[in-house]
Structures are given as C-alpha cells and as structure tokens.
TIBABA-676408 format. One record per residue (C-alpha): residue in one letter; y, z, x. Coordinates in steps of 0.1 Angstrom, whole numbers, plus 2048, in hexadecimal, padded with zeros to 3 digits. Example, Ala and Ser with C-alpha at 12.3 -4.5 7.8 and 13.67 -1.06 7.14 Angstrom:
BEGIN
+----+-----+-----+-----+
! aa !  c2 !  c3 !  c1 !
+----+-----+-----+-----+
!  A ! 7D3 ! 84E ! 87B !
!  S ! 7F5 ! 847 ! 889 !
+----+-----+-----+-----+
% end
This chain:
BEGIN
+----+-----+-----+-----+
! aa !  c2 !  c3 !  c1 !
+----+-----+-----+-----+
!  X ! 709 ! 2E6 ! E8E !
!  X ! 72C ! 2D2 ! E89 !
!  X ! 737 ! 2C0 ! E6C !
!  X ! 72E ! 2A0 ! E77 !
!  X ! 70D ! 2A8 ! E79 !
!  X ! 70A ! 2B9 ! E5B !
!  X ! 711 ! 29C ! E47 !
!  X ! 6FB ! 286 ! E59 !
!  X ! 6DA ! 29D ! E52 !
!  X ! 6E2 ! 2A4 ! E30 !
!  X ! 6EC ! 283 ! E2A !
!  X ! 6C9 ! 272 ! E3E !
!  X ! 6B6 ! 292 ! E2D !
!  X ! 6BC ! 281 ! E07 !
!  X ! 6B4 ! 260 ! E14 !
!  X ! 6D9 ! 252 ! E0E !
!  X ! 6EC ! 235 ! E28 !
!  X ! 70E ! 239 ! E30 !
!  X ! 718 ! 21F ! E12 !
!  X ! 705 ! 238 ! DF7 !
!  X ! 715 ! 258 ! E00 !
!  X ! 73A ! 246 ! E03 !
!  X ! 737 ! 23A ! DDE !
!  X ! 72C ! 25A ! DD5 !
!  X ! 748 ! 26E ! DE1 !
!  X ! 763 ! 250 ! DDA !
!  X ! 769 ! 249 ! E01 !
!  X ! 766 ! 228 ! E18 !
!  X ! 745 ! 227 ! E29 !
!  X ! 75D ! 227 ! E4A !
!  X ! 766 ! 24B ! E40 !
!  X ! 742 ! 257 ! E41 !
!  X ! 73B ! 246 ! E60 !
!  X ! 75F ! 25A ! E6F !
!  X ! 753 ! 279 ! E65 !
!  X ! 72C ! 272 ! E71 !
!  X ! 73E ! 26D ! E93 !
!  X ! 754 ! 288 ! E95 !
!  X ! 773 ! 274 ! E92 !
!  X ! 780 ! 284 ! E72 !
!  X ! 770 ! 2A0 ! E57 !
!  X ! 773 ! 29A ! E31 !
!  X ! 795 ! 2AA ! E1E !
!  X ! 795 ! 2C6 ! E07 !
!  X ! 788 ! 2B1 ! DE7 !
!  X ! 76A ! 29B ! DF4 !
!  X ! 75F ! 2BE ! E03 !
!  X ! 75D ! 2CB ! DE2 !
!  X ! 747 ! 2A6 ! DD6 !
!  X ! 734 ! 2AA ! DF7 !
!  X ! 728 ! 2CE ! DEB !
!  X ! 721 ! 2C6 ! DCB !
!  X ! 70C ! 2AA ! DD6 !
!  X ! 6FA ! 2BA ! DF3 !
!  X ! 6FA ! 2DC ! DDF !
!  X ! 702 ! 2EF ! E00 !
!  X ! 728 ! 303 ! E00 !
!  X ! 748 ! 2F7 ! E15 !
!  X ! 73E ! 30D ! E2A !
!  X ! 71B ! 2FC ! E37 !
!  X ! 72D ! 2D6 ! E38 !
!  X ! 744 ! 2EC ! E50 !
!  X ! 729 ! 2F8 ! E6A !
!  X ! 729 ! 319 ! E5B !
!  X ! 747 ! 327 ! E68 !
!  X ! 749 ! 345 ! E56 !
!  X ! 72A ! 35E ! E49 !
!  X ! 72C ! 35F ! E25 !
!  X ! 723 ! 37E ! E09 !
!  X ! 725 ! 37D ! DE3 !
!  X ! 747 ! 38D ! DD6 !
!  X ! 739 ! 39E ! DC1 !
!  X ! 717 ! 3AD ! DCB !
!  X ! 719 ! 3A8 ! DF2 !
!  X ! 6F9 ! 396 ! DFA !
!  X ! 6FD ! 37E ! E14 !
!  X ! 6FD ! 35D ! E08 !
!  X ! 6E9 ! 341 ! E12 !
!  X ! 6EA ! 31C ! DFE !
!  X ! 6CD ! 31B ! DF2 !
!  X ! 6DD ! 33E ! DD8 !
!  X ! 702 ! 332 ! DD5 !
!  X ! 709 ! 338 ! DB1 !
!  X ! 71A ! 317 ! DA3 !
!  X ! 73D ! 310 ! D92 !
!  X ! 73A ! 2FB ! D6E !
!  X ! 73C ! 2DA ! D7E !
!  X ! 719 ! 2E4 ! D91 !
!  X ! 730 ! 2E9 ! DB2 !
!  X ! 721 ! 300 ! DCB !
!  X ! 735 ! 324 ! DCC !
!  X ! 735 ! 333 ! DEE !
!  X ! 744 ! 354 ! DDE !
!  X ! 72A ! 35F ! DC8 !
!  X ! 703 ! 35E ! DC5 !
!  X ! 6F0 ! 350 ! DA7 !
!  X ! 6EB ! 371 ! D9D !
!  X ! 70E ! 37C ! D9B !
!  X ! 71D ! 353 ! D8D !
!  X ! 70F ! 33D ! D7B !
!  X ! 71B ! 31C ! D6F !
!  X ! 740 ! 329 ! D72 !
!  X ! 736 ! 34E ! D64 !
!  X ! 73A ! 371 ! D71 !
!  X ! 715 ! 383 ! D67 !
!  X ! 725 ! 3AB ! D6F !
!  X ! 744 ! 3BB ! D5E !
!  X ! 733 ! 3DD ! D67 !
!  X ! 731 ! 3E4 ! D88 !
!  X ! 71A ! 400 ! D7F !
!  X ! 6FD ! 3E9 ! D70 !
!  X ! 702 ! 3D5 ! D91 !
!  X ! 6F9 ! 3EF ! DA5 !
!  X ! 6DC ! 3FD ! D8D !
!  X ! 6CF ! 3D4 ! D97 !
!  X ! 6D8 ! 3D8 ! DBA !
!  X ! 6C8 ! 3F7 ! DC5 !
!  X ! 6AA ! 3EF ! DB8 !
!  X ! 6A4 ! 3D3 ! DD2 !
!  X ! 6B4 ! 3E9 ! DEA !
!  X ! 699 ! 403 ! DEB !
!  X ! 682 ! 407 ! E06 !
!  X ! 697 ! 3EE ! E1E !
!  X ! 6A3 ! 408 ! E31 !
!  X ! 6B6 ! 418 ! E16 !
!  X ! 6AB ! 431 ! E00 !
!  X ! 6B7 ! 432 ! DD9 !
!  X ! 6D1 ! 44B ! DE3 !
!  X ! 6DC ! 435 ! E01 !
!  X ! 6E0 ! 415 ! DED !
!  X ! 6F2 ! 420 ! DD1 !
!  X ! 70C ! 436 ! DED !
!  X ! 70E ! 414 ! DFF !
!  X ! 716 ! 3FE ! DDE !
!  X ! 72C ! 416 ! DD0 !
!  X ! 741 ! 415 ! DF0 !
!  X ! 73D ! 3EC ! DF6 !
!  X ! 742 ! 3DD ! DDA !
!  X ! 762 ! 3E7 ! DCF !
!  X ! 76E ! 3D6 ! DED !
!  X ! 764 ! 3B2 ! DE2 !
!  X ! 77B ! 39B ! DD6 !
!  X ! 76A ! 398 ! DB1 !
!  X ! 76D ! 3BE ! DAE !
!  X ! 792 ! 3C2 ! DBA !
!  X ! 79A ! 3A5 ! DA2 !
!  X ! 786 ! 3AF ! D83 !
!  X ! 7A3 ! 3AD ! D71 !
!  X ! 7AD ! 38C ! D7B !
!  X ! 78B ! 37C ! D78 !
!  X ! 778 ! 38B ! D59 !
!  X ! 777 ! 377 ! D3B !
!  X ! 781 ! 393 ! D25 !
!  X ! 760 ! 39E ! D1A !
!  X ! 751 ! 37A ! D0F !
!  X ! 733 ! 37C ! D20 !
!  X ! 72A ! 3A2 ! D1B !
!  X ! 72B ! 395 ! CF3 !
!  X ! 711 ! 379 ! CFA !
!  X ! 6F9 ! 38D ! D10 !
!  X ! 700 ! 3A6 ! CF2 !
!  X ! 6FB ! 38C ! CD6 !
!  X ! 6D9 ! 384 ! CE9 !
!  X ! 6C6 ! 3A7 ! CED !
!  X ! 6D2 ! 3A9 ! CC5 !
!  X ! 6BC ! 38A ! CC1 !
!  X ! 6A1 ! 38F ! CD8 !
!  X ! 69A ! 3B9 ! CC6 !
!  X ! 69D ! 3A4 ! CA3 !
!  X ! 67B ! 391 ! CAE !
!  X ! 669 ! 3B2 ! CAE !
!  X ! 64A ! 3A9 ! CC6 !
!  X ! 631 ! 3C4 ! CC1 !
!  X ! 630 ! 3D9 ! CDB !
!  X ! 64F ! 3D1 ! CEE !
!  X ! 669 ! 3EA ! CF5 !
!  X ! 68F ! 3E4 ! CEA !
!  X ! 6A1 ! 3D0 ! D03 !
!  X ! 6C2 ! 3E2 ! D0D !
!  X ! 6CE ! 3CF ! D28 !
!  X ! 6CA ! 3AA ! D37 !
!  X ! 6D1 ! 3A0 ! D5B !
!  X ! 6D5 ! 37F ! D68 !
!  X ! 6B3 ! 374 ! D7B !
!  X ! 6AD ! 353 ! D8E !
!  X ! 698 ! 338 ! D83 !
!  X ! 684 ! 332 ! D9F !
!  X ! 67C ! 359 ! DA2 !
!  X ! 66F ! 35D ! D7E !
!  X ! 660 ! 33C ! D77 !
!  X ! 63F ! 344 ! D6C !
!  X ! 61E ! 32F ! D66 !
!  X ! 612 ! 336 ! D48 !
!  X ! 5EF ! 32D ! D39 !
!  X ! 5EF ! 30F ! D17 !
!  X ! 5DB ! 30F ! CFC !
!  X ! 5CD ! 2EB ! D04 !
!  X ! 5C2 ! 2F7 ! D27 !
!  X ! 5E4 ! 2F0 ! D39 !
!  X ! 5FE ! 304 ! D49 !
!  X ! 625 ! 305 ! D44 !
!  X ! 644 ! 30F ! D56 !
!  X ! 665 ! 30D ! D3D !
!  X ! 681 ! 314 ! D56 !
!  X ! 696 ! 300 ! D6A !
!  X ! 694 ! 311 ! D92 !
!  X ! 6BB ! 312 ! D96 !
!  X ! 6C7 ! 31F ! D75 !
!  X ! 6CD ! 344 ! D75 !
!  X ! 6BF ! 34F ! D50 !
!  X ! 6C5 ! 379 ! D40 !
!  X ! 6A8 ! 38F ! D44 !
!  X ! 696 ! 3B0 ! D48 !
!  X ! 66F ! 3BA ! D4A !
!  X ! 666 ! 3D9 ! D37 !
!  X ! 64B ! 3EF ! D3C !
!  X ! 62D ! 3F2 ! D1F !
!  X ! 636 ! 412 ! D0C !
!  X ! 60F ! 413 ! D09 !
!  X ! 60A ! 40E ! D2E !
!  X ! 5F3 ! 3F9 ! D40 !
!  X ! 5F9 ! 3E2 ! D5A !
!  X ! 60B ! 3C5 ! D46 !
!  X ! 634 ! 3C4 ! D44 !
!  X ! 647 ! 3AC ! D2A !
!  X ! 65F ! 39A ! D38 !
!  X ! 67F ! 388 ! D25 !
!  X ! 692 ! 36C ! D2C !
!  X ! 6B0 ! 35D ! D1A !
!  X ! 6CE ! 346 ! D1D !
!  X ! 6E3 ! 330 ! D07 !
!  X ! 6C4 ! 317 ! CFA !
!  X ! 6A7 ! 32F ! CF7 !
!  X ! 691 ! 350 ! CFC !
!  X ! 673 ! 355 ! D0F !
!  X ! 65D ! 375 ! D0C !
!  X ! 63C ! 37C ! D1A !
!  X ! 628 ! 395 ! D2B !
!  X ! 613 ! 393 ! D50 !
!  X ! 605 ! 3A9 ! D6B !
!  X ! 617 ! 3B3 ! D8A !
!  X ! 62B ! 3A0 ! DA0 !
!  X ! 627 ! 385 ! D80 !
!  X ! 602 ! 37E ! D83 !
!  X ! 5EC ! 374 ! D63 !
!  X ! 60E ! 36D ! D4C !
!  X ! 60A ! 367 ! D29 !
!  X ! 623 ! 354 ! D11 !
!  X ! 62B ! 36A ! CF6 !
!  X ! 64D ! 354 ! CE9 !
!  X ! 65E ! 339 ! CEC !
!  X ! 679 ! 338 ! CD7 !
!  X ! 69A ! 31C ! CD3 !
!  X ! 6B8 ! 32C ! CCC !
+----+-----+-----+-----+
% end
C-alpha cells in the first residue's frame, strides 16, 4: 500500500473529511486531496502530526518501506507496540516495553535479557539458546551502542528504586520483597477485578506502560501477587493463573 492510500484509510477509518484532517495538521484541504491522489506526500514535520494523530510510525504513512525492530530489545515492531516520545508521537525505534513517554526502561542489558528469555522459551529456543542469541544481538542495536549517549545518567534507575522502597514499606502480609520492576503494558495486565458493591473495575489506561513484577506465594498455592506502579499510584493484588479470579489487595495514590 502507497502513501496516498494510506492516508485515505486512516483518514476515512476515524470518520474525518479532507477539511478535518487539514486543520488538524495545519495544511490546505488542497494538500490532503494532492497527497490522497498521489500528486505529492506530506514533508518531514506534518509526518511527524500525521503519526501522532493516526498513532501509526513514519514508517506505516510510507507504505512500510522498511521492516522495523526495537533498538533496544529486537522485537519486531508493529504500531499497534511503538513506544511513544513525550509529545505522545509514535517511536518507530523502540517498543513500549523498552520507551515510554520519552524514557529508556533498561540501563542493564542483563535484566533485559533475564525479561527477554523468559518469553523466548519454548519458541524454538531453549533458555540456553535465548540468552546465547540476546547476548550476541543486542549489543548490536543502536540504543546499546549509544548507551552512553542516550542514558539519562541514572534518573530513572533512582525512581524505579524510590518505588520498590515504597511498595516493601507497605508490608502486605504474605508478599515477598519486591527486588526488581519491569515495565509491563496496560492492555496486557489490565485486570477485572471484583467490587464490594457487586461491580467490577479496571484502573489502567491500555497504552500506558506501568513497573511491575508477579511473585510467587512463599506459602504456595496457586495464587501470585502481582504489583504495579508509576508516577500517580500503586496497585497490588493477587489472582490465579494466567490472571483468572483477581483480587484487589491495594490501591494506593502516590
């Protein structure tokens, strides 16, 4: 699919005329119709408005030119998991996991790969296998050879560390210390839980990637809690396998 009929479907699939989209992006409604026919594509900055409204990368408004993988962990990258830049801009570098809202999650490749072999297993790798393959992949993407470049000197290792301090002062019976929190999706995590009042609840947003873990019982059983945190709260409960029966255990504003 060409540019000019990108625009068109994404433009027709969120019900806009030509009119709406050109006063979104600050064009004529002439320019939209150019580009719908193939007579000219959109320059460098109304790209960049064009993503950000569509939320699909450069790359898609393009025809997918190029096949894309995160720079830092190497999945290949589809729009619907581009991490996103602080504007809310679609990043066709990284993966929500990796950026979020203009942040690098990793500055240890080594935790990365703990993450990442993981999910690995059993898809034609074996433990062994993945963490051989990661070990030799990633230190060939971009993020990796310019660590030094584009860390931030240690800023967000101090708030994910500033968070597991708070979430181990809440002492919930039962629940092991937290030692490490990786960056989890929204829409993968957001569980259903069960009201008082007879209701149910979900408290996060799909597209926001939160810090994590789940931790195992230390007295067993089936059930796992599972933690949650970012900058405006923290979210603990407990459920079953694959997330079925959860229960709220806390919900608290930071």
């Amino acid at each position: 699919m060409n540019t000019q009929d990108v625009i068109y479907n994404l433009r027709t699939r969120m019900g806009l005329s030509q009119d709406e989209l050109a006063g979104k992006v600050f064009v004529t409604r002439q320019a939209v119709s150019r580009w719908e026919n193939g007579e000219t594509v959109p320059n460098t900055d109304t790209l960049k408005l064009l993503s950000r409204l569509f939320k699909v990368s450069i790359n898609t408004l393009l025809g997918s030119p190029q096949k894309l993988f995160c720079q830092c962990c190497g999945m290949p990258l589809e729009d619907n998991i581009l991490g996103r830049d602080a504007d809310g801009t679609p990043n066709e570098h990284y993966c929500q996991w990796c950026y979020a809202d203009g942040t690098y999650t990793y500055s240890d490749m080594d935790d990365l790969i703990d993450v990442c072999a993981g999910h690995m297993v059993g898809q034609d790798f074996t433990e062994a296998q993945a963490r051989a393959y990661l070990k030799e992949t990633l230190p060939r993407l971009d993020y990796w050879k310019r660590y030094s470049e584009l860390s931030d000197d240690g800023q967000f290792e101090a708030f994910k560390a500033r968070l597991i301090g708070e979430i181990n002062d809440l002492h919930i019976e039962g629940m092991p210390p937290v030692e490490k929190l990786n960056a989890l999706v929204g829409r993968f995590v957001n569980l259903e839980y069960p009201l008082p009042g007879g209701g149910t609840a979900r408290f996060l947003d799909d597209q926001t990637t939160y810090l994590g873990t789940q931790l195992e019982s230390p007295f067993g059983g089936e059930r796992c809690f599972g933690v949650l945190a970012c900058m405006d709260f923290i979210l603990i409960s407990t459920y079953e396998k694959d997330g079925q029966n959860p229960e709220l255990v806390l919900y608290k504003k930071r």
